[in-house]
C-alpha positions as CSV (number, residue, x, y, z in Angstrom):
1,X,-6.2,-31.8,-21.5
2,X,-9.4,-30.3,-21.8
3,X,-9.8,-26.4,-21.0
4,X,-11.3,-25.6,-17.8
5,X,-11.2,-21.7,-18.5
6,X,-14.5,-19.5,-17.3
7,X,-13.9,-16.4,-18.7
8,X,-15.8,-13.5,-18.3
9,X,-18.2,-12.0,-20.8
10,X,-16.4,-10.6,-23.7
11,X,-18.1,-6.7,-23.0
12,X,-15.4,-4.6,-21.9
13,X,-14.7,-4.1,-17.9
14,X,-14.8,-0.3,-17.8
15,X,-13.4,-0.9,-14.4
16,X,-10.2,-1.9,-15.6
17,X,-9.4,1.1,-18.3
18,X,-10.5,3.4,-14.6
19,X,-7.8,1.7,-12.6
20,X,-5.0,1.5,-15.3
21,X,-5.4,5.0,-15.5
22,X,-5.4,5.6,-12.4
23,X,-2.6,3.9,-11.7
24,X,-0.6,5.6,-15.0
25,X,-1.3,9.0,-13.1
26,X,0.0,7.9,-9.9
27,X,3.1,6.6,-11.6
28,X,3.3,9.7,-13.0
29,X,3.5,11.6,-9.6
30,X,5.4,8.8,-7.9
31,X,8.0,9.7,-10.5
32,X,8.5,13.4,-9.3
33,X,10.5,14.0,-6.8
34,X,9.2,16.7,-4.3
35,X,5.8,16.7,-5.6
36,X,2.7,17.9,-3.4
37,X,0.6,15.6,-5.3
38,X,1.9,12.7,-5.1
39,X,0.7,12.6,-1.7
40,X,-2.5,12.1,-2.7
41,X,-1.7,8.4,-4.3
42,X,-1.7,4.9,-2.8
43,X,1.6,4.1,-1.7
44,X,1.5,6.7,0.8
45,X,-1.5,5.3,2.8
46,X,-0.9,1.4,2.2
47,X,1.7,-1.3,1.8
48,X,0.9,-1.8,-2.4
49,X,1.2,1.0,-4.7
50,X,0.1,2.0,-8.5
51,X,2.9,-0.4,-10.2
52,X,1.4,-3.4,-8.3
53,X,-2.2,-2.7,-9.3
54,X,-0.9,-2.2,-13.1
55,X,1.0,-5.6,-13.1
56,X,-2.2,-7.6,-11.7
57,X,-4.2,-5.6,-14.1
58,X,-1.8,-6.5,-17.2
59,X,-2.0,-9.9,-15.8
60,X,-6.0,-9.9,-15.8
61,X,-5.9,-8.5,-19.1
62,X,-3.7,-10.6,-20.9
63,X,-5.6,-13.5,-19.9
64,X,-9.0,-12.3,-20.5
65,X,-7.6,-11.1,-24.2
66,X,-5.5,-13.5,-25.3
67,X,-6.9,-16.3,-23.3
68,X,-10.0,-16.1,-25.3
69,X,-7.7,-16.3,-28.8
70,X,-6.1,-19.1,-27.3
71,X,-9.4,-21.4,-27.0
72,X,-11.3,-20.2,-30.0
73,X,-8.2,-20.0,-32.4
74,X,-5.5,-22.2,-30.5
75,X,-1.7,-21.9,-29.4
76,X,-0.2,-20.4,-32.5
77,X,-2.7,-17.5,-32.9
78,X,-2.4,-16.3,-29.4
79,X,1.5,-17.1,-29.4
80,X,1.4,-14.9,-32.6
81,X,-0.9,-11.9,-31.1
82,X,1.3,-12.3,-27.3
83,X,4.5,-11.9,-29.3
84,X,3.3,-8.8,-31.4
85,X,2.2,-6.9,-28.4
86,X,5.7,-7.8,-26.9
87,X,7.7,-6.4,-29.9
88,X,5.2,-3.4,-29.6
89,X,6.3,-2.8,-25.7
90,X,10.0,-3.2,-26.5
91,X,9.7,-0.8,-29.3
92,X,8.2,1.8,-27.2
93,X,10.6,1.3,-24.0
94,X,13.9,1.1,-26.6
95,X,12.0,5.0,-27.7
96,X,11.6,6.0,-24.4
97,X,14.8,4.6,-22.6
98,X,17.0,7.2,-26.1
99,X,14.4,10.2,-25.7
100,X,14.6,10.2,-21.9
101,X,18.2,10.0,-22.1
102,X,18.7,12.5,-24.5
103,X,16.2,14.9,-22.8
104,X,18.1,14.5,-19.3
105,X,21.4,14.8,-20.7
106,X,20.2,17.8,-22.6
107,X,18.9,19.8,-19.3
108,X,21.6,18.9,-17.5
109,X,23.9,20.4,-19.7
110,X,21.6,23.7,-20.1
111,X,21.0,23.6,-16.5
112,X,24.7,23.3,-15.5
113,X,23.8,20.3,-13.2
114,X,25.8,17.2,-13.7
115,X,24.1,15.6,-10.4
116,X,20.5,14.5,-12.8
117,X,23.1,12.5,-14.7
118,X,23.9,10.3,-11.9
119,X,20.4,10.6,-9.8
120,X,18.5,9.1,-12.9
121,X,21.5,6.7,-14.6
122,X,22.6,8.3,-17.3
123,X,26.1,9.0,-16.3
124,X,27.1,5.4,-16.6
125,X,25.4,5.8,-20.4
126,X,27.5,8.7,-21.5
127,X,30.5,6.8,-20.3
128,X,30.0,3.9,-22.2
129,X,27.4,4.4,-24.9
130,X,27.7,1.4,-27.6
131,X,28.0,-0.8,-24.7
132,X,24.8,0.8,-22.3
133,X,22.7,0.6,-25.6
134,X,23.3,-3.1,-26.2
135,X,22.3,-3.5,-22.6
136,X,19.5,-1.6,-23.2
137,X,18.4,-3.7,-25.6
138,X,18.8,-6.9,-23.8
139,X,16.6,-4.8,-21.4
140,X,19.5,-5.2,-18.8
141,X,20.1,-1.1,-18.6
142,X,17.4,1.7,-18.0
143,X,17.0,4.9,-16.3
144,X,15.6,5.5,-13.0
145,X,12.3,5.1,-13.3
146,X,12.1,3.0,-16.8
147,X,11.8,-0.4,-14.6
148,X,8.0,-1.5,-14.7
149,X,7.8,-1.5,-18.7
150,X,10.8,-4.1,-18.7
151,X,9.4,-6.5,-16.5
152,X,5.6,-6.7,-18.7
153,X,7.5,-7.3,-21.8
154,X,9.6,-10.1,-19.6
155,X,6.4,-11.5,-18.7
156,X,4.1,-11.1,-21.6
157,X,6.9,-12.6,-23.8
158,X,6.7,-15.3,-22.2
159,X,3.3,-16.3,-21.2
160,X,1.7,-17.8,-24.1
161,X,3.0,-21.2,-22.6
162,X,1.9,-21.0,-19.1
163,X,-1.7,-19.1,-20.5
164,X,-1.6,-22.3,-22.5
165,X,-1.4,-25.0,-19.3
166,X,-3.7,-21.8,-17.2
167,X,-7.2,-22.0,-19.3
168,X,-6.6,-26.0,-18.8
169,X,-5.4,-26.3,-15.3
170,X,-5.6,-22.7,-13.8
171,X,-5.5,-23.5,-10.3
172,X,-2.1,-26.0,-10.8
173,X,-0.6,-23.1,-13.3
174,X,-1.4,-20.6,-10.2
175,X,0.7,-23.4,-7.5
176,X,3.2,-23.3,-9.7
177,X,3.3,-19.4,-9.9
178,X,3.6,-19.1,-6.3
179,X,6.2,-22.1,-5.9
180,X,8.3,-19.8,-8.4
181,X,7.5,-16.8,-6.2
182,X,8.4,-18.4,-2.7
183,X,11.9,-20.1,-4.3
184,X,12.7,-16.6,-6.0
185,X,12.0,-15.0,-2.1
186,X,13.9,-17.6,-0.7
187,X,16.8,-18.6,-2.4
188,X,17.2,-14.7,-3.4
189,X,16.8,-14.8,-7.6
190,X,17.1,-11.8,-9.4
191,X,18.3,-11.1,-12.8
192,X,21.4,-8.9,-13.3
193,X,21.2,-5.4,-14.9
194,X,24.4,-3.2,-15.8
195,X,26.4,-1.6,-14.7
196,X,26.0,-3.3,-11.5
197,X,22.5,-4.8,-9.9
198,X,19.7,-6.8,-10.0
199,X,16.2,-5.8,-11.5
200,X,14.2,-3.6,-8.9
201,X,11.1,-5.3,-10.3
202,X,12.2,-9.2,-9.5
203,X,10.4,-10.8,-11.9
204,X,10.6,-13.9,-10.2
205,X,8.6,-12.2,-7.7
206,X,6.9,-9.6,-9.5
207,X,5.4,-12.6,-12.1
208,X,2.8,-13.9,-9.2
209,X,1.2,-10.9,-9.1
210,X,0.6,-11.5,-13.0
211,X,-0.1,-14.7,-13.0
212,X,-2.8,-14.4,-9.8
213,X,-4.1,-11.5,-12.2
214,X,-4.6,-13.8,-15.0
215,X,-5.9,-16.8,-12.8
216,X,-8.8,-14.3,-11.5
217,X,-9.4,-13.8,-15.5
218,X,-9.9,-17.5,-16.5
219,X,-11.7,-18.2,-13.8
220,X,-10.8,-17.9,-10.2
221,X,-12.8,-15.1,-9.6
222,X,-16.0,-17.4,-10.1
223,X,-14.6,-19.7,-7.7
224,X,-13.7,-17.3,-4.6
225,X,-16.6,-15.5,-4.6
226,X,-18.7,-17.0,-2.3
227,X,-15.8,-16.6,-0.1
228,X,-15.0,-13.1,-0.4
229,X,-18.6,-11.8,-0.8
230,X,-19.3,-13.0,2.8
231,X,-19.0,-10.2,5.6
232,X,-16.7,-11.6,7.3
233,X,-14.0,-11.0,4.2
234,X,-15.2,-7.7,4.0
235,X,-14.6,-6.4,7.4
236,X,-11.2,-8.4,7.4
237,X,-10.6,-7.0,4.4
238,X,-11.4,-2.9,6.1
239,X,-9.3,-4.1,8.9
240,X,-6.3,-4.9,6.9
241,X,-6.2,-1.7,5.0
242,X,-6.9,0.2,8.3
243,X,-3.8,-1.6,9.5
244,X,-1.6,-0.4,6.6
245,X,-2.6,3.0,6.7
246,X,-1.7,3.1,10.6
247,X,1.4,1.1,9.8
248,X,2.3,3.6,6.5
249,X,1.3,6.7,8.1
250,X,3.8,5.7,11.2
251,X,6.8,4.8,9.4
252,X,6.5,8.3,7.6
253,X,5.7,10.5,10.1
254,X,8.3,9.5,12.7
255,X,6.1,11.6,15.4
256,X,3.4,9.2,14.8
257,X,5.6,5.9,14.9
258,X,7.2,6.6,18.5
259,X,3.4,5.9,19.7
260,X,4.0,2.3,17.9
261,X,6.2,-0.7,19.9
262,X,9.0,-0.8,17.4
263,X,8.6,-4.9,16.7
264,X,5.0,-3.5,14.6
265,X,6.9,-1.5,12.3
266,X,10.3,-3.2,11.5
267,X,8.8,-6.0,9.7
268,X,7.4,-3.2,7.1
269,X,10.0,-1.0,6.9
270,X,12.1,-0.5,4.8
271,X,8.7,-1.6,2.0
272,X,10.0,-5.0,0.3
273,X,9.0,-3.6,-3.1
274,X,11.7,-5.5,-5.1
275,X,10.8,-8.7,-4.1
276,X,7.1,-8.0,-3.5
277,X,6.6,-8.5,-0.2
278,X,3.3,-10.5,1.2
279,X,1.9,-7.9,2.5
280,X,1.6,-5.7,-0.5
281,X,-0.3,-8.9,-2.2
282,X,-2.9,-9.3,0.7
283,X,-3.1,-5.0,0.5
284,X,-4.0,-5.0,-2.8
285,X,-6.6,-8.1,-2.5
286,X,-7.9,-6.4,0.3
287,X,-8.4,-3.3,-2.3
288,X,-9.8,-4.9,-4.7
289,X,-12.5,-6.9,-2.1
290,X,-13.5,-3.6,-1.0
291,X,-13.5,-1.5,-4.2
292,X,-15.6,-4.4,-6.2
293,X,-17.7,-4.1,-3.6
294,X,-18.7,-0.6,-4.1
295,X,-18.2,-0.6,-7.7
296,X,-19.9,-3.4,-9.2
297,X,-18.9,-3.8,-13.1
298,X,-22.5,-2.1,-14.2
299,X,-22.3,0.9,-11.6
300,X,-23.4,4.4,-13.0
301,X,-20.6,5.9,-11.6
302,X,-18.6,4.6,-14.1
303,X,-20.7,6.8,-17.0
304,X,-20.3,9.9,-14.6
305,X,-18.3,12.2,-17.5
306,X,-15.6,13.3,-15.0
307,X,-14.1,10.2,-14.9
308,X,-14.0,10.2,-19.1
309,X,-10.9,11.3,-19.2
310,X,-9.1,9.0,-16.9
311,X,-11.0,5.9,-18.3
312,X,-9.6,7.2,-21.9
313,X,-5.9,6.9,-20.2
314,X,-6.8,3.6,-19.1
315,X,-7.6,2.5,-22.9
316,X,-4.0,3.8,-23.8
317,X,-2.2,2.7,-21.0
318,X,1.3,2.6,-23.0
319,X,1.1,6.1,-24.8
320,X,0.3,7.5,-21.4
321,X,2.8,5.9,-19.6
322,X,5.5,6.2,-21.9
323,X,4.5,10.2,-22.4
324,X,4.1,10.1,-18.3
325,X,8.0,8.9,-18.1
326,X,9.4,11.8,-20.0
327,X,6.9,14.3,-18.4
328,X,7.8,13.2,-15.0
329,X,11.7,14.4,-15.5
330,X,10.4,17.2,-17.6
331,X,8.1,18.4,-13.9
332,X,11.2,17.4,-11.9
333,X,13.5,20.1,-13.6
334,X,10.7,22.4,-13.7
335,X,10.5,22.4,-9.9
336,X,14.3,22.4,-9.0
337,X,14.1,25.6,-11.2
338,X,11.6,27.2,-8.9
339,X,13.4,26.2,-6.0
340,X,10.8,23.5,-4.9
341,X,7.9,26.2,-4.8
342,X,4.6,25.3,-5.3
């Protein structure tokens, strides 16, 4: 088969170093519990949140990187440079998963407070150590919050055969993504994690959003955008993300949802984040419609120096994340110490 790829010019997207970042620092918050500011991120005014724009991004990414290795150098190069970068994630998450486990332990036991241990699952570690460490490495057992990590080395581990068929047949390797997606939905497939579980990012799920991600890479973005440059995307597009922050707003301010006919808010809560629900795919295309929109790849804005920094976390998306994780718990004792004060 002949490849069918259109990828975009090799120049680096600044864009997509700004929204990784951004989305590293919303993580960040997301991860605190009882923190004022992570009000100010995503998931409290829309159906998607921060992990789903970092999966399609990673998705995007991979694709336009290795995508590009793959047709000027063929299979075995990329295979080779998709496998390295894997080994490279699982190295840092094995780091992560022993330092964050050692650091809650280690606060629980200064702090006198046994009840981190179980909150963040690491009392199921200390039981059983040589066994939760061997799960660990068959990325079965993490901490709370060590979830999103396992499921890109899942899925970049793997793609170098589906990136393969993608820069050939993109829009077939896409069907088959979402057959994958709607089967995984349907028929309820997870993978297991120990103790007891399944993975809260289904990867079965969680892989269309990579794959659609990629497909936008190699070309789909060419071929929508007649589509979703007309107006009449555009103001869908408003309407759909007024319609989430009305529906998100409702469902957590209970004063606000007894004004809304209970039949609009059950199908959205509780948030189908495991399993990605729908609605959190057409949210975060409706984002991205309406953010490309205003922020076209050679916008100004993006040389403004206040956003320097946060386009510099974008371009080390895993140091920053990985540093964010231990942070995160490290903020979290910090505030039970001061009694949940500002």
């Amino acid at each position: 088969m002949r490849v069918c790829a259109n990828l975009p010019p090799a120049a680096r997207d600044v864009r997509l170093d700004l929204f990784r970042g951004l989305a590293n620092w919303a993580i960040f918050l997301d991860h605190i519990p009882h923190e004022v500011l992570s009000w100010m991120t995503t998931r409290n005014y829309g159906f998607s949140d921060a992990a789903d724009l970092f999966v399609f991004i990673s998705g995007y990414t991979a694709a336009f990187v290795f995508g590009r290795v793959m047709i000027e150098r063929g299979y075995l190069a990329a295979a080779l440079r998709l496998t390295r970068r894997a080994l490279q994630l699982y190295a840092a998450h094995i780091l992560v998963v022993a330092v964050y486990i050692a650091l809650i332990a280690g606060v629980s036991r200064e702090l006198h407070d046994p009840n981190d241990l179980n909150q963040f699952n690491v009392a199921v570690f200390i039981s059983k150590p040589l066994w939760e460490f061997a799960q660990a490495l068959a990325l079965r057992y993490r901490p709370v919050n060590l979830d999103v990590l396992p499921l890109y080395i899942l899925l970049l581990g793997t793609f170098a055969p589906a990136l393969w068929l993608m820069v050939r047949k993109p829009t077939l390797t896409l069907a088959g993504s979402m057959a994958v997606y709607l089967a995984g939905r349907h028929f309820g497939w997870n993978l297991p994690t120990s103790p007891s579980g399944v993975w809260y990012f289904n990867p079965f799920a969680w892989q269309f959003l990579f794959f659609l991600g990629a497909w936008i890479a190699v070309g789909g973005a060419r071929a929508i955008q007649p589509i979703v440059r007309t107006r009449t995307v555009f103001w869908l597009a408003i309407a759909y993300l007024v319609f989430a922050l009305i529906e998100t707003t409702a469902i957590h301010s209970p004063g606000l949802g007894n004004f809304l006919p209970a039949w609009i808010l059950e199908p959205f809560d509780p948030n189908d984040k495991t399993n990605l629900a729908p609605y959190r795919i057409v949210h975060l295309m409706a984002l991205a419609i309406v953010v490309t929109r205003f922020l076209p790849a050679d916008s100004p804005v993006l040389r403004w120096r206040s956003l320097t920094p946060m386009i510099r976390c974008g371009q080390n998306s895993l140091q920053v994340f990985c540093i964010g994780i231990v942070l995160s718990f490290c903020a979290h004792a910090a505030i039970e110490q001061s009694l949940d004060s500002v």
